[in-house]
mmCIF file as Biopython writes it, N, C-alpha, C and O atoms, coordinates in Angstrom:
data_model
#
loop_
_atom_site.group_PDB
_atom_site.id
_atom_site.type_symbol
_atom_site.label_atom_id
_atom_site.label_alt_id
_atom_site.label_comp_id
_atom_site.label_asym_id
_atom_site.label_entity_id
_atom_site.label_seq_id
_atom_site.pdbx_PDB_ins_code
_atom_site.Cartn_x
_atom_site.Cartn_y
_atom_site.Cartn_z
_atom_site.occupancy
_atom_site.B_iso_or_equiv
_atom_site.auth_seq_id
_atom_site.auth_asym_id
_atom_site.pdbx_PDB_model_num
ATOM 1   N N  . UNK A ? 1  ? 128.796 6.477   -46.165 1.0 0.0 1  A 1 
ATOM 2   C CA . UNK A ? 1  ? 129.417 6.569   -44.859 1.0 0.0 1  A 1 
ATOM 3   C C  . UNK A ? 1  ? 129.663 8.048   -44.556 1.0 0.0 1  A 1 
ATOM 4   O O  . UNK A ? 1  ? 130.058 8.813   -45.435 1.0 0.0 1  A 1 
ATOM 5   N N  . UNK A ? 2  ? 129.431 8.432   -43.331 1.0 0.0 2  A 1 
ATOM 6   C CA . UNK A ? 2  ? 129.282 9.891   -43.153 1.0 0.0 2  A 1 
ATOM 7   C C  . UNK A ? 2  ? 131.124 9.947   -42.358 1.0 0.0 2  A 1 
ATOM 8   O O  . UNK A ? 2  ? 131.716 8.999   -41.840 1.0 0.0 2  A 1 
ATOM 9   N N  . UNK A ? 3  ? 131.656 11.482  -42.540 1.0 0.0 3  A 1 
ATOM 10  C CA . UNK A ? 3  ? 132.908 11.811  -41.954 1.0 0.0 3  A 1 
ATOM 11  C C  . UNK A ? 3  ? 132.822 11.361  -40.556 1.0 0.0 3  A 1 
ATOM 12  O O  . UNK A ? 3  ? 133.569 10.489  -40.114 1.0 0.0 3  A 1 
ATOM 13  N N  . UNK A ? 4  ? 131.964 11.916  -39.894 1.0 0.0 4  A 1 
ATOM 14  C CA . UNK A ? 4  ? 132.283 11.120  -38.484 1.0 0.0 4  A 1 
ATOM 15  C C  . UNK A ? 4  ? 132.331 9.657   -38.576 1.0 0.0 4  A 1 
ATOM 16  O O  . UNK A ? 4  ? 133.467 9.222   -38.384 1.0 0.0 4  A 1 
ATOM 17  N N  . UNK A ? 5  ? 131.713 9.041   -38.739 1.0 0.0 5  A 1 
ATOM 18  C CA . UNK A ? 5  ? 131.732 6.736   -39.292 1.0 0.0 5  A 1 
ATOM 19  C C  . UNK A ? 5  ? 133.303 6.979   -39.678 1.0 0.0 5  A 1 
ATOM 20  O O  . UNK A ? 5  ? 134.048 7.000   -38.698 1.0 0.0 5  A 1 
ATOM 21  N N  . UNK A ? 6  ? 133.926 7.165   -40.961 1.0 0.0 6  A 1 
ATOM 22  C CA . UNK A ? 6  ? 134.878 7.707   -41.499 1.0 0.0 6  A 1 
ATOM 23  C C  . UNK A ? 6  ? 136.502 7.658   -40.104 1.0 0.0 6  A 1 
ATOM 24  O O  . UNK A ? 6  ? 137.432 6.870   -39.932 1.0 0.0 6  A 1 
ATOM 25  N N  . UNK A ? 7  ? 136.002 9.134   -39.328 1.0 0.0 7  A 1 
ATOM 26  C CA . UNK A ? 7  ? 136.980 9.416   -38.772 1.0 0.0 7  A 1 
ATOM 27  C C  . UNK A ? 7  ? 137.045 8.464   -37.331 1.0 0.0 7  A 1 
ATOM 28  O O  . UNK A ? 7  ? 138.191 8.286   -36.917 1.0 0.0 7  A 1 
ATOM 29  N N  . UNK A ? 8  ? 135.802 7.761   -36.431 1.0 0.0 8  A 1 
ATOM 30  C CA . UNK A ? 8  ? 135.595 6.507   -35.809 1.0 0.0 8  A 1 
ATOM 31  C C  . UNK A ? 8  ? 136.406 5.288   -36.567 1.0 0.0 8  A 1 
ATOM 32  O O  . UNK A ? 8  ? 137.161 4.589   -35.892 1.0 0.0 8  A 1 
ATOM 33  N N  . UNK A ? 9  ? 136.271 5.083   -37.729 1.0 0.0 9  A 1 
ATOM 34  C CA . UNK A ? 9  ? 136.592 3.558   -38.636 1.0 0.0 9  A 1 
ATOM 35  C C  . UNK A ? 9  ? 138.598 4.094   -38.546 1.0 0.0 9  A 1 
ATOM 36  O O  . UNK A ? 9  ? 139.454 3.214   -38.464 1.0 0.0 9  A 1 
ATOM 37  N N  . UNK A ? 10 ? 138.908 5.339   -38.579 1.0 0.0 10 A 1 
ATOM 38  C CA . UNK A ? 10 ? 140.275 5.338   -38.715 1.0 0.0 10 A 1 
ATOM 39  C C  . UNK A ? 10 ? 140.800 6.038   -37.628 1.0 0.0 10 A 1 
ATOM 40  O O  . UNK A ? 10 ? 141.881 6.541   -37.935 1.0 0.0 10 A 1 
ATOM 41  N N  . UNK A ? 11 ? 140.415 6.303   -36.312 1.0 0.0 11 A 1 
ATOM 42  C CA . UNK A ? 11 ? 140.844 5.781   -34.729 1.0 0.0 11 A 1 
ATOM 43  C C  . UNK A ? 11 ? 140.658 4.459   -34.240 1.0 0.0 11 A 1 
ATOM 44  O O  . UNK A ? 11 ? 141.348 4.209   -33.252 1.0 0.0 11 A 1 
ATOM 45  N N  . UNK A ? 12 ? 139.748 3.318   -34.744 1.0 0.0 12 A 1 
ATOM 46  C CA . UNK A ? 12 ? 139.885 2.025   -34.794 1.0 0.0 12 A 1 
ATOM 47  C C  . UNK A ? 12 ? 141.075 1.534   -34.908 1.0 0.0 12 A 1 
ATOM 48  O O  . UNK A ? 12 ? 141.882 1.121   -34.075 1.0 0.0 12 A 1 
ATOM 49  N N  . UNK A ? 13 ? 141.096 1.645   -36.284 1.0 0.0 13 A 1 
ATOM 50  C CA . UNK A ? 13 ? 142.324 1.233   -36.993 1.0 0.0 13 A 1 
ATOM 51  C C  . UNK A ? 13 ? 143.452 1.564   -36.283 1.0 0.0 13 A 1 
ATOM 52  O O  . UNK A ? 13 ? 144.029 0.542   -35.911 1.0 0.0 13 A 1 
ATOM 53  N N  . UNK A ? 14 ? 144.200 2.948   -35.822 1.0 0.0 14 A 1 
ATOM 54  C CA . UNK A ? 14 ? 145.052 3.240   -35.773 1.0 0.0 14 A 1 
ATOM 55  C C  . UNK A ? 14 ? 145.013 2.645   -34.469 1.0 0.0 14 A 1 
ATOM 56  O O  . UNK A ? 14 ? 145.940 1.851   -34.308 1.0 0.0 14 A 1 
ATOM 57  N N  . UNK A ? 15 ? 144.324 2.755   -33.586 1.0 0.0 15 A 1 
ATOM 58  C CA . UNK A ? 15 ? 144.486 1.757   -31.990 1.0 0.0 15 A 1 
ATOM 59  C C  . UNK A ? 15 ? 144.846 0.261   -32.298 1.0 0.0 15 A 1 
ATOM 60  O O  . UNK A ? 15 ? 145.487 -0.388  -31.472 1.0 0.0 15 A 1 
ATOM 61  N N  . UNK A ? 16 ? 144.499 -0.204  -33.304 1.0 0.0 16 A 1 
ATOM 62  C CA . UNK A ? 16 ? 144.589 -1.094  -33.438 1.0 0.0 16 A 1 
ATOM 63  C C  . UNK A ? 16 ? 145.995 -1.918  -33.921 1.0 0.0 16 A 1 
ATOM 64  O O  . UNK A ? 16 ? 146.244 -3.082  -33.605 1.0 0.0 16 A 1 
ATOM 65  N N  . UNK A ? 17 ? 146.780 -1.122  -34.685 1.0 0.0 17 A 1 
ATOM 66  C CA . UNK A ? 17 ? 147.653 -1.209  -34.959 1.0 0.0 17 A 1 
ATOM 67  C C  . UNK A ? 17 ? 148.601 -0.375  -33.965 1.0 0.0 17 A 1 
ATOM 68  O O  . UNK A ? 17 ? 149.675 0.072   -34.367 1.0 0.0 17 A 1 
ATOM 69  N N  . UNK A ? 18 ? 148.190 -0.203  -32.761 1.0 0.0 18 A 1 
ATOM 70  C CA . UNK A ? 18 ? 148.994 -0.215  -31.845 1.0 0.0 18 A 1 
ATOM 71  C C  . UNK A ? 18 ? 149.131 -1.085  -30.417 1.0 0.0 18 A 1 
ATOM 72  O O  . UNK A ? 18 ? 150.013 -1.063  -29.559 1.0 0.0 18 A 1 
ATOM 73  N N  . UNK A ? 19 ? 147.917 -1.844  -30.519 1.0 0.0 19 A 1 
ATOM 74  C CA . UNK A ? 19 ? 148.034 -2.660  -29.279 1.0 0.0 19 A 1 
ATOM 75  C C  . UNK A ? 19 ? 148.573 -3.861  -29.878 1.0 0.0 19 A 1 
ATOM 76  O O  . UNK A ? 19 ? 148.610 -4.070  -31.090 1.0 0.0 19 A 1 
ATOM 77  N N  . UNK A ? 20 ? 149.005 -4.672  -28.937 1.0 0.0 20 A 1 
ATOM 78  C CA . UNK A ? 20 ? 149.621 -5.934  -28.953 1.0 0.0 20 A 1 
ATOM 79  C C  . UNK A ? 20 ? 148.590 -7.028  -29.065 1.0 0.0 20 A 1 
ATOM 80  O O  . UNK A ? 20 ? 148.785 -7.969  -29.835 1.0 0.0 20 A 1 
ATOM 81  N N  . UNK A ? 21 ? 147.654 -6.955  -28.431 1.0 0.0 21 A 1 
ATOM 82  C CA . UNK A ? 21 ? 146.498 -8.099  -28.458 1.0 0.0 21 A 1 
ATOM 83  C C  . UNK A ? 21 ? 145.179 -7.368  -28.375 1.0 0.0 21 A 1 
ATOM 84  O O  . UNK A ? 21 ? 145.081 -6.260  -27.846 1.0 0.0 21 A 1 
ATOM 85  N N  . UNK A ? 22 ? 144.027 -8.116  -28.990 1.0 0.0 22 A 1 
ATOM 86  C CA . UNK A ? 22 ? 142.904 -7.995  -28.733 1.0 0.0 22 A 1 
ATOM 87  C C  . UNK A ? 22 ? 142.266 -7.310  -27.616 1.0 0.0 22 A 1 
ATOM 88  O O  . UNK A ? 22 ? 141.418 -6.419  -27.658 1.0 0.0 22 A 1 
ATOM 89  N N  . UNK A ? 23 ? 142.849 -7.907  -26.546 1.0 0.0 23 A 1 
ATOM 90  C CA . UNK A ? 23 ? 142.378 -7.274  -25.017 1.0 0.0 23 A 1 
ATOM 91  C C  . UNK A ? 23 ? 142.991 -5.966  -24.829 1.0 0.0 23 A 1 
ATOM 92  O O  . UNK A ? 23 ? 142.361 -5.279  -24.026 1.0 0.0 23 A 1 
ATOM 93  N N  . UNK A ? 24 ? 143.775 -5.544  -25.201 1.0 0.0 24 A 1 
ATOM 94  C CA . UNK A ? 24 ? 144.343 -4.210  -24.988 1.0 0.0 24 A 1 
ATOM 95  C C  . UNK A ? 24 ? 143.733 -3.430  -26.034 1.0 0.0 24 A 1 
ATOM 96  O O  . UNK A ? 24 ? 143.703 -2.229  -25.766 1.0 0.0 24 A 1 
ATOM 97  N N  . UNK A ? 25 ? 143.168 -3.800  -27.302 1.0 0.0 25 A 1 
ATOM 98  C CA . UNK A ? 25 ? 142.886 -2.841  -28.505 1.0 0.0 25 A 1 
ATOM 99  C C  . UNK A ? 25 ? 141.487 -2.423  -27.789 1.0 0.0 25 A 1 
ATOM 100 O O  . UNK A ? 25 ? 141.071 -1.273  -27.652 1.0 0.0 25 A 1 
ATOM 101 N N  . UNK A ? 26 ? 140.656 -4.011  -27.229 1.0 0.0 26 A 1 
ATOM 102 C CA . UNK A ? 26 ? 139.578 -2.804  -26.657 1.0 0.0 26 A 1 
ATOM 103 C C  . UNK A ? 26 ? 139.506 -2.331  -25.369 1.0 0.0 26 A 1 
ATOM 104 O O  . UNK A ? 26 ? 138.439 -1.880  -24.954 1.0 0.0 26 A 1 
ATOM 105 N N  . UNK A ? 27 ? 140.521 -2.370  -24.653 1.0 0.0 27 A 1 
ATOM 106 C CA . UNK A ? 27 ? 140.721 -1.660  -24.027 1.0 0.0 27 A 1 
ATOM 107 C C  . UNK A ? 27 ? 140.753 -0.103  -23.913 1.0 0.0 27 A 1 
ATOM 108 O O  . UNK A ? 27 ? 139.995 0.615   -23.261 1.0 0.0 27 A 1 
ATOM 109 N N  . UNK A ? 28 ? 142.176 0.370   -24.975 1.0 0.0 28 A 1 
ATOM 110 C CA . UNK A ? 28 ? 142.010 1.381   -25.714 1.0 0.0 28 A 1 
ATOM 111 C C  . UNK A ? 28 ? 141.113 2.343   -26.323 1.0 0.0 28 A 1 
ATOM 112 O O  . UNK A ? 28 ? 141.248 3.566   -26.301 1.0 0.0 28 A 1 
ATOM 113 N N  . UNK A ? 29 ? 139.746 1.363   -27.126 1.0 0.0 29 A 1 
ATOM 114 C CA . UNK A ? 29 ? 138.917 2.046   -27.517 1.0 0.0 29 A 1 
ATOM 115 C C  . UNK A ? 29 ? 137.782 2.327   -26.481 1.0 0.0 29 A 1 
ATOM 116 O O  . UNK A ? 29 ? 137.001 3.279   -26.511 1.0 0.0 29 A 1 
ATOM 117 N N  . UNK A ? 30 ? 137.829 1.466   -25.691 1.0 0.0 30 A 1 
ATOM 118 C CA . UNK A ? 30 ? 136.969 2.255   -24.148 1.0 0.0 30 A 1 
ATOM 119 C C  . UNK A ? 30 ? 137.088 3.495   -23.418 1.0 0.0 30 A 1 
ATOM 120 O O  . UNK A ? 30 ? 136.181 4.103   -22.850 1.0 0.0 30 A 1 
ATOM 121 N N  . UNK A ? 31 ? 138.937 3.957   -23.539 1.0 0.0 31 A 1 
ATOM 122 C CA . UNK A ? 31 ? 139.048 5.153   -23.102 1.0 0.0 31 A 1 
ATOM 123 C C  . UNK A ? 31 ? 138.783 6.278   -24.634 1.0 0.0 31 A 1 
ATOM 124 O O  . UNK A ? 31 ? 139.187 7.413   -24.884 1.0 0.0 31 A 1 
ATOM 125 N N  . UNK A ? 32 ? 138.121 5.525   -25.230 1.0 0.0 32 A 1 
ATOM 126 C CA . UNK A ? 32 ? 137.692 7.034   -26.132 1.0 0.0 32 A 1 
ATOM 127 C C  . UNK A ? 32 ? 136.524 6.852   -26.197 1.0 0.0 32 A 1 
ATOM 128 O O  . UNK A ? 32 ? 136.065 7.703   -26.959 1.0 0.0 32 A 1 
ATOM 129 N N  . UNK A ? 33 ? 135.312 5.838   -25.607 1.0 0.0 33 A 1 
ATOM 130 C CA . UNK A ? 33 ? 134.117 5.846   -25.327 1.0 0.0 33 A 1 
ATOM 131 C C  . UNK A ? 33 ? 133.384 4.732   -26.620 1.0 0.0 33 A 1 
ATOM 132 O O  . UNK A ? 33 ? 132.213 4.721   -26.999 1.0 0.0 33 A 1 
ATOM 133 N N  . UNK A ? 34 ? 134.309 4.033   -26.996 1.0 0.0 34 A 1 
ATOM 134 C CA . UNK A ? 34 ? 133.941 2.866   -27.948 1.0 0.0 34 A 1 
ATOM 135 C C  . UNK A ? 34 ? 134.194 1.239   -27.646 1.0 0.0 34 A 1 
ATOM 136 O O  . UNK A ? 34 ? 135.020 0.626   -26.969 1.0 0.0 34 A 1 
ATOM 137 N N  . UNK A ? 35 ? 133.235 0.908   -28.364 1.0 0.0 35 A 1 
ATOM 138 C CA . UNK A ? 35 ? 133.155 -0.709  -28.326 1.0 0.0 35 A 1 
ATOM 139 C C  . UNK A ? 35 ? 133.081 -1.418  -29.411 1.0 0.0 35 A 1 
ATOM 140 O O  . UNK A ? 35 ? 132.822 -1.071  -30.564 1.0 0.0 35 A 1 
ATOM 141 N N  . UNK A ? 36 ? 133.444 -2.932  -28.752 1.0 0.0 36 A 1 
ATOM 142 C CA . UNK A ? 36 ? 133.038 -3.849  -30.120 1.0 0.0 36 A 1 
ATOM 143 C C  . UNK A ? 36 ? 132.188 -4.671  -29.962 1.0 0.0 36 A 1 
ATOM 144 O O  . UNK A ? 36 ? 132.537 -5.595  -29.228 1.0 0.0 36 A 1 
ATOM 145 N N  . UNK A ? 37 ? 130.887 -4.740  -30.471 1.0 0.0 37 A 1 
ATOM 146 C CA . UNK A ? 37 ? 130.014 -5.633  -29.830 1.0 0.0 37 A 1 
ATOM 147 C C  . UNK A ? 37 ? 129.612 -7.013  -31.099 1.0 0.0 37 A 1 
ATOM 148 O O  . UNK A ? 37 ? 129.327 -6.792  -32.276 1.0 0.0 37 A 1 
ATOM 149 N N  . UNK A ? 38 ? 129.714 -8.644  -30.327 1.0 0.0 38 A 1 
ATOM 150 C CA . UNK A ? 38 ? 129.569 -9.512  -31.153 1.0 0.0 38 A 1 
ATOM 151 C C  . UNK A ? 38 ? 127.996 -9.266  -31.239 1.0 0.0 38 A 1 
ATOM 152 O O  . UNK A ? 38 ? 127.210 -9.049  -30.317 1.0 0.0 38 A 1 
ATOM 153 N N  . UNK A ? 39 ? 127.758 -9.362  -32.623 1.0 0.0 39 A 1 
ATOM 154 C CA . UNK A ? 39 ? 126.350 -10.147 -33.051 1.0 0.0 39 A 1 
ATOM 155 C C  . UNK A ? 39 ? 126.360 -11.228 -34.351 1.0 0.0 39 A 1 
ATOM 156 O O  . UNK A ? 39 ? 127.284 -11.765 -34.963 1.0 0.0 39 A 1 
ATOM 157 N N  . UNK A ? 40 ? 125.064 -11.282 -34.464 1.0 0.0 40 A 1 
ATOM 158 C CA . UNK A ? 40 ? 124.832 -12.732 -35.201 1.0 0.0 40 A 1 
ATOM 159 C C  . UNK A ? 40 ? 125.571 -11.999 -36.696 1.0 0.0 40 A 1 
ATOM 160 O O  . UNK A ? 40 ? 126.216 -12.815 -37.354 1.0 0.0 40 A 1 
ATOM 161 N N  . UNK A ? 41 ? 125.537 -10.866 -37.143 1.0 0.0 41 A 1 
ATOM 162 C CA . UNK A ? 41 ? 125.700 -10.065 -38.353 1.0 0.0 41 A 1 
ATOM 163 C C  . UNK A ? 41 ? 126.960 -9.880  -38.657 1.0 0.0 41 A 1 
ATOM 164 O O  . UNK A ? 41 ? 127.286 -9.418  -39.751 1.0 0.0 41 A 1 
ATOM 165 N N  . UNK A ? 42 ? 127.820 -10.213 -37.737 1.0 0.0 42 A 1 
ATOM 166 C CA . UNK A ? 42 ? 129.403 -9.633  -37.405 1.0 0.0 42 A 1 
ATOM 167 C C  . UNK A ? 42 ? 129.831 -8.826  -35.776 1.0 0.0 42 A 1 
ATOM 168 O O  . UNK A ? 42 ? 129.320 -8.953  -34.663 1.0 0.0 42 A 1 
ATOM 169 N N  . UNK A ? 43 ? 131.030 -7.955  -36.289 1.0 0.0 43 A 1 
ATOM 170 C CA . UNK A ? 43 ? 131.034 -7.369  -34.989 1.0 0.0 43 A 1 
ATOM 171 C C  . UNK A ? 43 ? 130.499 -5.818  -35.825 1.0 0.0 43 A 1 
ATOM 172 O O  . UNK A ? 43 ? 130.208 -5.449  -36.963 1.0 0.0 43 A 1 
ATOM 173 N N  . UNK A ? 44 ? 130.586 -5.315  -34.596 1.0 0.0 44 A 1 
ATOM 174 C CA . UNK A ? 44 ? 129.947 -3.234  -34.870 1.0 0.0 44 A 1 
ATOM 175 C C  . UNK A ? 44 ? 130.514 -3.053  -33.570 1.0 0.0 44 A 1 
ATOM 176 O O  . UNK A ? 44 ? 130.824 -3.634  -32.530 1.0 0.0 44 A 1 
ATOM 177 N N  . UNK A ? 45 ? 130.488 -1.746  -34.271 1.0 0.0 45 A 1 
ATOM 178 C CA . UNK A ? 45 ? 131.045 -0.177  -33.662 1.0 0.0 45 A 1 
ATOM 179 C C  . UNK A ? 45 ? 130.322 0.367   -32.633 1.0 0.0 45 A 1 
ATOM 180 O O  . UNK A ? 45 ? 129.644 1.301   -33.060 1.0 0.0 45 A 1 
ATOM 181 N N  . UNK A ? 46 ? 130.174 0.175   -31.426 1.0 0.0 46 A 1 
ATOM 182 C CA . UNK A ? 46 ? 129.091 0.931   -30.640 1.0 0.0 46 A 1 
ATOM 183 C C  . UNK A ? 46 ? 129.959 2.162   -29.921 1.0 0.0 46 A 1 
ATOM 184 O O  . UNK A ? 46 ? 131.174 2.313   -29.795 1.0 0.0 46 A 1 
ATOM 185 N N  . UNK A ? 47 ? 128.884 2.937   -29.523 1.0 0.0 47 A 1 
ATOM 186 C CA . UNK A ? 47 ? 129.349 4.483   -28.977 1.0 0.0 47 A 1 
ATOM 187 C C  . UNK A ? 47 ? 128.866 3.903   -27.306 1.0 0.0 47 A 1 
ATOM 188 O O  . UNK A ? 47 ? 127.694 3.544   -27.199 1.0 0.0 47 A 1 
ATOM 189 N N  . UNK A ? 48 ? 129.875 3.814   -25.899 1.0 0.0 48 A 1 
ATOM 190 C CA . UNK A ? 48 ? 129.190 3.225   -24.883 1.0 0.0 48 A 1 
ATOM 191 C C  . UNK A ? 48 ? 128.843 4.539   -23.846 1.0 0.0 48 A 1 
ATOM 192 O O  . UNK A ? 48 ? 128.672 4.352   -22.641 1.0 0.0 48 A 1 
ATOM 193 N N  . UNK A ? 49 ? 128.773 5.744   -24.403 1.0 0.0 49 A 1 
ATOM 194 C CA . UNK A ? 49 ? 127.905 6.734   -23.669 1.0 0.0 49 A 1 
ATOM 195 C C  . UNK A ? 49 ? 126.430 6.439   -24.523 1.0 0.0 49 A 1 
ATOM 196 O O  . UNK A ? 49 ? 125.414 6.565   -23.840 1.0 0.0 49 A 1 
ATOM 197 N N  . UNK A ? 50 ? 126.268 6.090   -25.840 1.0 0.0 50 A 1 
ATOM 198 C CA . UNK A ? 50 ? 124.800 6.280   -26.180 1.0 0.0 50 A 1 
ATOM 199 C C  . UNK A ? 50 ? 124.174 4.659   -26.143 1.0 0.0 50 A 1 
ATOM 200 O O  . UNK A ? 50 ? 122.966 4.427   -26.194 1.0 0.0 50 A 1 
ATOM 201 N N  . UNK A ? 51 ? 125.119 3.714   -26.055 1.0 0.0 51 A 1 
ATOM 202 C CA . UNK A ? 51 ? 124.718 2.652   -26.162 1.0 0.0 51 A 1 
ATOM 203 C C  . UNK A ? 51 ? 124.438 2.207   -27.187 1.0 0.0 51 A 1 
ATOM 204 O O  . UNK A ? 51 ? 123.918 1.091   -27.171 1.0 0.0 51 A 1 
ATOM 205 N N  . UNK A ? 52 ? 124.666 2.898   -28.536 1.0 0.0 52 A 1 
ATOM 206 C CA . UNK A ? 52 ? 124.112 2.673   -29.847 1.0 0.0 52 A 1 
ATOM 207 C C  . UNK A ? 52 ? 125.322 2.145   -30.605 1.0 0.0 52 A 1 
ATOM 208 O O  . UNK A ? 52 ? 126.450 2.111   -30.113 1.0 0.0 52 A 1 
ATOM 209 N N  . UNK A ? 53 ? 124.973 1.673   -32.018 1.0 0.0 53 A 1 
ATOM 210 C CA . UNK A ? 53 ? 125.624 0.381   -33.129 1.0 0.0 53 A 1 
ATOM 211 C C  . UNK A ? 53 ? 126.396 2.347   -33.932 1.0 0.0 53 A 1 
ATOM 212 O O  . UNK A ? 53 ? 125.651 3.306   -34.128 1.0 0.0 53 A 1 
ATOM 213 N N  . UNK A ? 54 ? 127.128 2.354   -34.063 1.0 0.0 54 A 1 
ATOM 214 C CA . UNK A ? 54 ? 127.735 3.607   -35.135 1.0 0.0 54 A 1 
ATOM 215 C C  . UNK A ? 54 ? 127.907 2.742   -36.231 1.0 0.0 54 A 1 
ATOM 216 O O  . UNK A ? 54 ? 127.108 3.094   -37.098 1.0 0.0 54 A 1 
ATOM 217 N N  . UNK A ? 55 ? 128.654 1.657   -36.650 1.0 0.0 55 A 1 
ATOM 218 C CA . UNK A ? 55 ? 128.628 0.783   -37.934 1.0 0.0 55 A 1 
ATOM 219 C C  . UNK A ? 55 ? 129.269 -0.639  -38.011 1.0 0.0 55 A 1 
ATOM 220 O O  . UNK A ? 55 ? 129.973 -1.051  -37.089 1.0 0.0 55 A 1 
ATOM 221 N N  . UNK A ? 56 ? 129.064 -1.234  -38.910 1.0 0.0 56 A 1 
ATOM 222 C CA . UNK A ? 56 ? 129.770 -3.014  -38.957 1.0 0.0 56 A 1 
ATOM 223 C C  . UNK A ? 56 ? 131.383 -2.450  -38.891 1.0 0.0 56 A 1 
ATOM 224 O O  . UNK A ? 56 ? 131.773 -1.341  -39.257 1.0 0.0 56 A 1 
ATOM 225 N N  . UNK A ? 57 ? 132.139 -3.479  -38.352 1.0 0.0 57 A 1 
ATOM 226 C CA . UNK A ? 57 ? 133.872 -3.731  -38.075 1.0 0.0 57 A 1 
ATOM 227 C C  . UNK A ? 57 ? 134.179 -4.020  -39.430 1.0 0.0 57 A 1 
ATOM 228 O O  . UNK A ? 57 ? 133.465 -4.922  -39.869 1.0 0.0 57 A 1 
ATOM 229 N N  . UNK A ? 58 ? 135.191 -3.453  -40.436 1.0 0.0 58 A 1 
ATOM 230 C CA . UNK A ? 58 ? 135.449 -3.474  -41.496 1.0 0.0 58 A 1 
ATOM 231 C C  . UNK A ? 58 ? 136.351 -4.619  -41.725 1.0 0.0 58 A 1 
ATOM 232 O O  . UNK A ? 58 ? 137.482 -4.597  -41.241 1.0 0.0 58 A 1 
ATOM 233 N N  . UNK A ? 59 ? 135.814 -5.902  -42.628 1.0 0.0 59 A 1 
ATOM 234 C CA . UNK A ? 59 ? 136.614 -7.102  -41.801 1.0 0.0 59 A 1 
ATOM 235 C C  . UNK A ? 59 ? 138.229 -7.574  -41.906 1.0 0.0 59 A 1 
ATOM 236 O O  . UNK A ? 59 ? 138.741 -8.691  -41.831 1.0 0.0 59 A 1 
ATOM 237 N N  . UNK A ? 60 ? 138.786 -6.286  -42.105 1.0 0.0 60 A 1 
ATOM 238 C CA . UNK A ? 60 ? 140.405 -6.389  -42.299 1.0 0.0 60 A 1 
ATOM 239 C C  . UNK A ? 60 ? 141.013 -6.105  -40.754 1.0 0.0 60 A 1 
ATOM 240 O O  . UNK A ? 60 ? 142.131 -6.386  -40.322 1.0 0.0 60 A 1 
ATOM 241 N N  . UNK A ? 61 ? 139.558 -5.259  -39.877 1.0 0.0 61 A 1 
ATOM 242 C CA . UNK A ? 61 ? 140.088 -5.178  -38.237 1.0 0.0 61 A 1 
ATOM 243 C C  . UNK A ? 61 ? 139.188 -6.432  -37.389 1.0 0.0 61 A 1 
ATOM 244 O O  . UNK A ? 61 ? 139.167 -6.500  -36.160 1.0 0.0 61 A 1 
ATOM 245 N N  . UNK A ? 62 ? 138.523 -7.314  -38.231 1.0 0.0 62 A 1 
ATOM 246 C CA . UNK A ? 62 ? 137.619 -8.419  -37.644 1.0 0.0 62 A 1 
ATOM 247 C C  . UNK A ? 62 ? 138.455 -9.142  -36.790 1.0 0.0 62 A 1 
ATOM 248 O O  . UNK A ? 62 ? 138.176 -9.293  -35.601 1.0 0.0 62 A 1 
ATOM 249 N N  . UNK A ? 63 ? 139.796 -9.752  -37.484 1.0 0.0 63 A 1 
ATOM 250 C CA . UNK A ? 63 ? 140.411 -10.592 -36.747 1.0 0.0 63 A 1 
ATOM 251 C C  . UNK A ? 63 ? 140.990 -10.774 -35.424 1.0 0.0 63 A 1 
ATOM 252 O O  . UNK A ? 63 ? 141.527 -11.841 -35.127 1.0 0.0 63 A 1 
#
């Protein structure tokens, strides 16, 4: 896992453990230009300026 994946996986987290519900956590991570996108594999990390997967949801923030 590279420092940037790294420092993405623990602004997750920390948004996360600040919103109240689901809908507000990704909310949150939209104003820093991130997503959570379902697939058949799990969820992932997408970047929504490049449109691209950055890495799988580490499944302790799955729920």
């Amino acid at each position: 896992m590279t420092q940037q994946t790294t420092e993405i996986l623990t602004l997750i987290e920390r948004e996360r453990s600040m919103a109240v519900s689901e809908r507000e956590w990704q909310h949150r991570l939209r104003g820093y230009g991130y997503g959570i996108r379902e697939t058949d594999e799990g969820r992932i990390v997408t970047s929504l300026l490049h449109g691209s997967a950055i890495c799988h949801l580490p499944a302790h923030l799955a729920v």
